[in-house]
FIDRENMI-136099 format. One record per residue (C-alpha): residue number from 1; residue in three letters; chain; x, y, z. Coordinates in nm, 3 decimals, padded with zeros to 5 digits. Layout:
N
R   nr  rest  kette        X        Y        Z
R  NUM   Ala      A        X        Y        Z
...
//
This chain:
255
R   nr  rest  kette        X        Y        Z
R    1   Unk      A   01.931   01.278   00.854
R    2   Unk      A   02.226   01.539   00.822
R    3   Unk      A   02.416   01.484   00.490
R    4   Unk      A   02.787   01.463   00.445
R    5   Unk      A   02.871   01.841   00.369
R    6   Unk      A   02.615   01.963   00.718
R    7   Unk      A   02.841   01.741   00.930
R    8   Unk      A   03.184   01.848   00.769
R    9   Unk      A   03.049   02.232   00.827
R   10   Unk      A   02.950   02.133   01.198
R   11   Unk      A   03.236   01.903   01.288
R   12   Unk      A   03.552   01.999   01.047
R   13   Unk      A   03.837   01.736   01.014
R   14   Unk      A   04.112   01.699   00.845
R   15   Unk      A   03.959   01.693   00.499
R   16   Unk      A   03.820   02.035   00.531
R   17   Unk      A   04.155   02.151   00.667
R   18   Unk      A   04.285   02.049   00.339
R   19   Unk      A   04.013   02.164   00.099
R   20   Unk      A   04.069   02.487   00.330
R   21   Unk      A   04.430   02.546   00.277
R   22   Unk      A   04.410   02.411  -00.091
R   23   Unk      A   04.205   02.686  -00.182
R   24   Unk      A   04.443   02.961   00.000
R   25   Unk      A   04.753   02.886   00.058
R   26   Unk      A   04.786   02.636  -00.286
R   27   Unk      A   04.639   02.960  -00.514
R   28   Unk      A   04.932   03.221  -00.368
R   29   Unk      A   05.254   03.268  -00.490
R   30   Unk      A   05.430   03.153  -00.231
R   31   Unk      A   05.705   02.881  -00.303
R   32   Unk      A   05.701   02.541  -00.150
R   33   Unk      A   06.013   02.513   00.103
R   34   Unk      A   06.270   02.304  -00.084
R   35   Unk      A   06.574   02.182   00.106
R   36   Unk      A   06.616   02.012   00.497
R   37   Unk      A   06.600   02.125   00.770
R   38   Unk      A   06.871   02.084   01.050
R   39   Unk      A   06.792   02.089   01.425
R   40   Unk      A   07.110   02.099   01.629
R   41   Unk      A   07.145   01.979   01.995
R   42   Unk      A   07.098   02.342   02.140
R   43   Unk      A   06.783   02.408   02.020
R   44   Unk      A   06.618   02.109   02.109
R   45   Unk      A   06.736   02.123   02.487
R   46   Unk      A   06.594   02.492   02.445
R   47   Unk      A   06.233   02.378   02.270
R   48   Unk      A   06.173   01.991   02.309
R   49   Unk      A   06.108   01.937   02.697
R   50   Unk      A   05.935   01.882   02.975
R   51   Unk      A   05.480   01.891   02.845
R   52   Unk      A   05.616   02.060   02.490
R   53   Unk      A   05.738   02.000   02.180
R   54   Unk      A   05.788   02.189   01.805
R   55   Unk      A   05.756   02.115   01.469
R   56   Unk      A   05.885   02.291   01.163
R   57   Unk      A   05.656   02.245   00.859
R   58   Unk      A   05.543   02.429   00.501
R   59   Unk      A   05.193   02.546   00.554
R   60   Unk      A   05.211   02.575   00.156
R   61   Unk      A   05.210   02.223   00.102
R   62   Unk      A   05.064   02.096   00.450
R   63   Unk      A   05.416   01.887   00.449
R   64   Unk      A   05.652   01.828   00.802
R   65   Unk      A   05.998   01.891   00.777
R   66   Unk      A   06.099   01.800   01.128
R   67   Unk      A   05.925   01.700   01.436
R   68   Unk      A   06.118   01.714   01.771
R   69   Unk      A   06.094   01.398   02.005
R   70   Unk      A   05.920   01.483   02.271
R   71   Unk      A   05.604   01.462   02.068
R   72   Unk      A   05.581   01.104   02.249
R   73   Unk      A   05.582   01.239   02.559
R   74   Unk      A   05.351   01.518   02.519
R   75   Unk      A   05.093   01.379   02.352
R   76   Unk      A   05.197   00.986   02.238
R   77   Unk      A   05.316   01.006   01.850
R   78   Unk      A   05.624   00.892   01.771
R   79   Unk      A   05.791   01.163   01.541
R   80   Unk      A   05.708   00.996   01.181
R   81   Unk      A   05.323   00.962   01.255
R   82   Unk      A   05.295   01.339   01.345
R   83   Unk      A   05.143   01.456   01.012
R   84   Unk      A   04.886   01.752   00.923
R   85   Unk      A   04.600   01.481   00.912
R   86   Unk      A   04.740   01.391   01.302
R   87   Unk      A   04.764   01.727   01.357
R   88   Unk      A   04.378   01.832   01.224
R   89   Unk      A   04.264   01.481   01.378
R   90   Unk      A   04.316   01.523   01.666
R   91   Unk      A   04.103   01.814   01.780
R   92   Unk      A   03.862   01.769   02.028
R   93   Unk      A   03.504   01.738   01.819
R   94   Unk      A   03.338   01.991   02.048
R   95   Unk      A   03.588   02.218   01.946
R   96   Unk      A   03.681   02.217   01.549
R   97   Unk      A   03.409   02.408   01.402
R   98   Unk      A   03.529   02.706   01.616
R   99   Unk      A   03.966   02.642   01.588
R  100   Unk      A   03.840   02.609   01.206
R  101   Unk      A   03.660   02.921   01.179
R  102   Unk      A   03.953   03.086   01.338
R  103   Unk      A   04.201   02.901   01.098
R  104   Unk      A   03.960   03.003   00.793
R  105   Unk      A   03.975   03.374   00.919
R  106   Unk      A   04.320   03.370   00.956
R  107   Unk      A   04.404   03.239   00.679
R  108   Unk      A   04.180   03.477   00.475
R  109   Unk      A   04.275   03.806   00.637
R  110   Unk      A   04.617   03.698   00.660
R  111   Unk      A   04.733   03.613   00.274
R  112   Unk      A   04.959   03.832   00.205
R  113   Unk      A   05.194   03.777   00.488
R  114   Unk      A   05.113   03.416   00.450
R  115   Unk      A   05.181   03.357   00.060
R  116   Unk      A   05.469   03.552   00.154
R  117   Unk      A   05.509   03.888  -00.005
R  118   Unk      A   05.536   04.031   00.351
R  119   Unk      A   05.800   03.966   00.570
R  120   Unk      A   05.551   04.116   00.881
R  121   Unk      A   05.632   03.839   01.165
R  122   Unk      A   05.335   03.722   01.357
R  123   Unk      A   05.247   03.446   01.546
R  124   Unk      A   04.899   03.276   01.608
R  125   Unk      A   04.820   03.133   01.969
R  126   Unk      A   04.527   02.885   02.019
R  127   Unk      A   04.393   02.704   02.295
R  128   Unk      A   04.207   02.374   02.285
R  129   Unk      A   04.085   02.027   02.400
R  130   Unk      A   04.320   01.781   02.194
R  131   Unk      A   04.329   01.412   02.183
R  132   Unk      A   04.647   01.178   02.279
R  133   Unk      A   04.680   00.870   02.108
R  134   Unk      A   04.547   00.694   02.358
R  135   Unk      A   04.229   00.843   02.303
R  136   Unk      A   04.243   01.059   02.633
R  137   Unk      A   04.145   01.445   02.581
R  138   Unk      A   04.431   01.744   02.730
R  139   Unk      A   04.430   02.111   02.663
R  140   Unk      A   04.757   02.190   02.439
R  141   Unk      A   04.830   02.517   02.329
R  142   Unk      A   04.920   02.610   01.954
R  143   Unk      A   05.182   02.890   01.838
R  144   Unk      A   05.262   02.921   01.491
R  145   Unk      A   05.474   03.154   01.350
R  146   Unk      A   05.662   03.216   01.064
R  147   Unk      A   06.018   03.198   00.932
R  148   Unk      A   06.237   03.280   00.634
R  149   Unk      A   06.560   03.086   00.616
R  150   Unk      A   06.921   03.245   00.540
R  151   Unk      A   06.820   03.118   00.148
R  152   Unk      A   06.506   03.314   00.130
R  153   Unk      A   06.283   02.995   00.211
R  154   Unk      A   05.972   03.039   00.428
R  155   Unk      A   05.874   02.825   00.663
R  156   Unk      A   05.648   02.768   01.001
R  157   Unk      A   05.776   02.655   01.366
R  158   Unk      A   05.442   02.496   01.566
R  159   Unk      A   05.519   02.486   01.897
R  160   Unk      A   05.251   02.232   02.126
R  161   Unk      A   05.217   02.255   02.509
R  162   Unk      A   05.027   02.058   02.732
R  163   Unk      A   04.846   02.300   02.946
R  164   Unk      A   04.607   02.080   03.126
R  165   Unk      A   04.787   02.210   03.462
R  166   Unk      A   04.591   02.578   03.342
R  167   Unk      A   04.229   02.621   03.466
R  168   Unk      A   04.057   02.729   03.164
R  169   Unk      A   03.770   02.940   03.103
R  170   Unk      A   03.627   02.970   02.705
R  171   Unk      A   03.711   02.635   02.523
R  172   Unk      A   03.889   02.787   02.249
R  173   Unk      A   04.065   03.074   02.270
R  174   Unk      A   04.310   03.270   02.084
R  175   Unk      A   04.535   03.571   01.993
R  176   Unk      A   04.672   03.688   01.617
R  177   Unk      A   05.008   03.848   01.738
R  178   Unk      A   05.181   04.138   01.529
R  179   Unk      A   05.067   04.206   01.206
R  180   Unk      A   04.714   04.369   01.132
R  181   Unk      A   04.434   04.331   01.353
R  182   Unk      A   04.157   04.074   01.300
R  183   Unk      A   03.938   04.358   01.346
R  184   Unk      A   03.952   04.681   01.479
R  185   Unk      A   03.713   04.618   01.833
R  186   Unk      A   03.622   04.924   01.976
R  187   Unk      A   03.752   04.943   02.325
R  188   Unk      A   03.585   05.057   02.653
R  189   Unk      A   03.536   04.912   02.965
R  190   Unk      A   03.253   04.760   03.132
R  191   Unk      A   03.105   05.057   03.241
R  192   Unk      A   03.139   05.226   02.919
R  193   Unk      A   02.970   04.984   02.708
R  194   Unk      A   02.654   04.934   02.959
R  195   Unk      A   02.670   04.581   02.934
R  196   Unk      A   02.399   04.442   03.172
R  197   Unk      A   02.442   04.166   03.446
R  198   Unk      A   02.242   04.008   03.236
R  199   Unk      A   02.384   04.028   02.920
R  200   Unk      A   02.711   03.949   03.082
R  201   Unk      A   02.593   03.618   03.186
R  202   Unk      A   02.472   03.557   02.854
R  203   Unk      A   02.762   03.621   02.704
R  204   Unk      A   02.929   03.372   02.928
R  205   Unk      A   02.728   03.088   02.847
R  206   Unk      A   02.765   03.217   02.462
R  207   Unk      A   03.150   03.110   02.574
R  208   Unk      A   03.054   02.792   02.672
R  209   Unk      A   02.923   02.748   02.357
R  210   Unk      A   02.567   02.723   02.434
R  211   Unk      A   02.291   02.723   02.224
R  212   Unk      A   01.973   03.030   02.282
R  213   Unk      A   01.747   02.742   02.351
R  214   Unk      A   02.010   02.632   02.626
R  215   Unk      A   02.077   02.974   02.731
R  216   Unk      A   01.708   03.023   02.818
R  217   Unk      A   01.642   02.715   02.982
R  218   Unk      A   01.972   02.800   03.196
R  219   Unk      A   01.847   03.167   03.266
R  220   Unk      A   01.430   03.046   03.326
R  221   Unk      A   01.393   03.293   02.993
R  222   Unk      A   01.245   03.246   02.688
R  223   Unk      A   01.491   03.179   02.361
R  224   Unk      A   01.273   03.535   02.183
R  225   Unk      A   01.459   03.727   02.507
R  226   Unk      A   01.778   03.540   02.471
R  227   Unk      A   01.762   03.611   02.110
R  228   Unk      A   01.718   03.995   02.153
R  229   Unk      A   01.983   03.998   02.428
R  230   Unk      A   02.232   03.866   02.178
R  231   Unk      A   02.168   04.119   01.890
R  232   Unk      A   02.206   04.420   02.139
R  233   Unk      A   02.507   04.298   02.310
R  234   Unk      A   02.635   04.265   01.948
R  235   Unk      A   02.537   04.581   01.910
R  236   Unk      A   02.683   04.744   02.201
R  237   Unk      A   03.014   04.571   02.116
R  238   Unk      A   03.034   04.660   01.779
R  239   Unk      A   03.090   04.275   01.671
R  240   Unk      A   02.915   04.098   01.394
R  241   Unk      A   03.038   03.738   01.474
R  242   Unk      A   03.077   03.489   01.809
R  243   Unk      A   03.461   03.485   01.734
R  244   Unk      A   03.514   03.803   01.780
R  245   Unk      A   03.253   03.935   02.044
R  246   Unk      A   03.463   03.638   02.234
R  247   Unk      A   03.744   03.810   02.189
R  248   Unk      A   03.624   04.142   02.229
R  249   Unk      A   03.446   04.004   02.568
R  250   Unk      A   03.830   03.837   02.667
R  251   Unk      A   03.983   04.126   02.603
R  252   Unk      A   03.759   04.389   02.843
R  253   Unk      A   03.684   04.147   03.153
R  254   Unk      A   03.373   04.078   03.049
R  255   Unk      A   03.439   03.714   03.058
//
């Protein structure tokens, strides 16, 4: 029988989120955001429309400051029930351990900015299979980015989008935009790299998020040539981890 701490590793929710940004964000010195916030009428007809809506929060102390309307609409919270716990929970199970792994990574390769003794601006993007409140799975879209206000107090704007409408290919996917690089990928094309048909297709159903046992039954192989496939593709790619040989395979045309 799995134990409690194998599932939370396997299937992350909103506890881990917590323990996660307890032990980041809650040892930096950044300052908790202190104050209100005030959304005026022009920014909400700009931001809170249509499949999206925004939320301004402090990361710091996984607290929201304001959270437009239209979060009914998009994905059936009122405003007030819209909390980091609603926010973690919701998350499709399939799909937390990998948007955690990319939150952990962010978050630890990212501390400085975040804690706030940079004033770099980036923005995160992620893609995933979320849950409404009435229990029915959507793709949304996640951008988070960082703000300072006129008084020196740092803060993050979430912005949500349905984007169910979008045909989708990995089941998470992402982008870290501006600052430093998660890591330095080598680049190349196709050709360049050598990557096999094969290898290609493996790496496709590594997107998928199959298992080598389910790769090989897939492929009529055996999980020993699946196995060796995926260590030279690593390899060849220069990756040491799924996240980013996902990203490095995004980001030539590989997949």
């Amino acid at each position: 029988m799995m134990d409690k701490a194998d599932s939370k590793d396997k299937n992350p929710g909103a506890e881990s989120w917590e323990k996660l940004f307890m032990e980041t964000l809650g040892k930096s010195s950044r300052e908790p955001f202190r104050g209100t916030v005030k959304v005026n009428a022009q920014v909400l007809e700009l931001f809170d429309h249509s499949n999206q809506f925004f939320f301004i929060a402090d990361y710091s102390r996984l607290k929201m400051l304001f959270v437009s309307p239209n979060v009914l609409n998009v994905i059936g919270y009122e405003p007030e029930e819209f909390d980091f716990r609603t926010l973690f929970g919701i998350i499709h199970p399939d799909d937390r351990k990998a948007v955690f792994e990319i939150g952990k990574m962010v978050l630890n390769r990212e501390m400085n900015y975040i804690s706030g003794s940079s004033h770099r601006h980036i923005a995160l993007y992620i893609a995933y299979r979320a849950s409404r409140k009435n229990g029915r799975f959507t793709w949304i879209s996640l951008t988070i980015s960082r703000h300072i206000d006129p008084e020196g107090r740092i803060f993050e704007l979430g912005e949500i989008r349905d984007i169910s409408h979008v045909r989708r290919g990995t089941s998470v996917t992402f982008a870290l935009l501006g600052g430093k690089p998660l890591k330095d990928l080598p680049q190349g094309s196709r050709d360049e790299l050598s990557i096999s048909r094969r290898e290609q297709e493996i790496i496709f159903y590594i997107s998928k998020g199959y298992t080598s046992r389910k790769i090989a039954y897939e492929l009529n192989l055996s999980e020993f040539t699946v196995n060796t496939h995926r260590r030279n593709i690593m390899r060849k790619t220069g990756t040491t981890n799924m996240v980013d040989l996902l990203l490095f395979a995004a980001s030539n045309g590989i997949i």
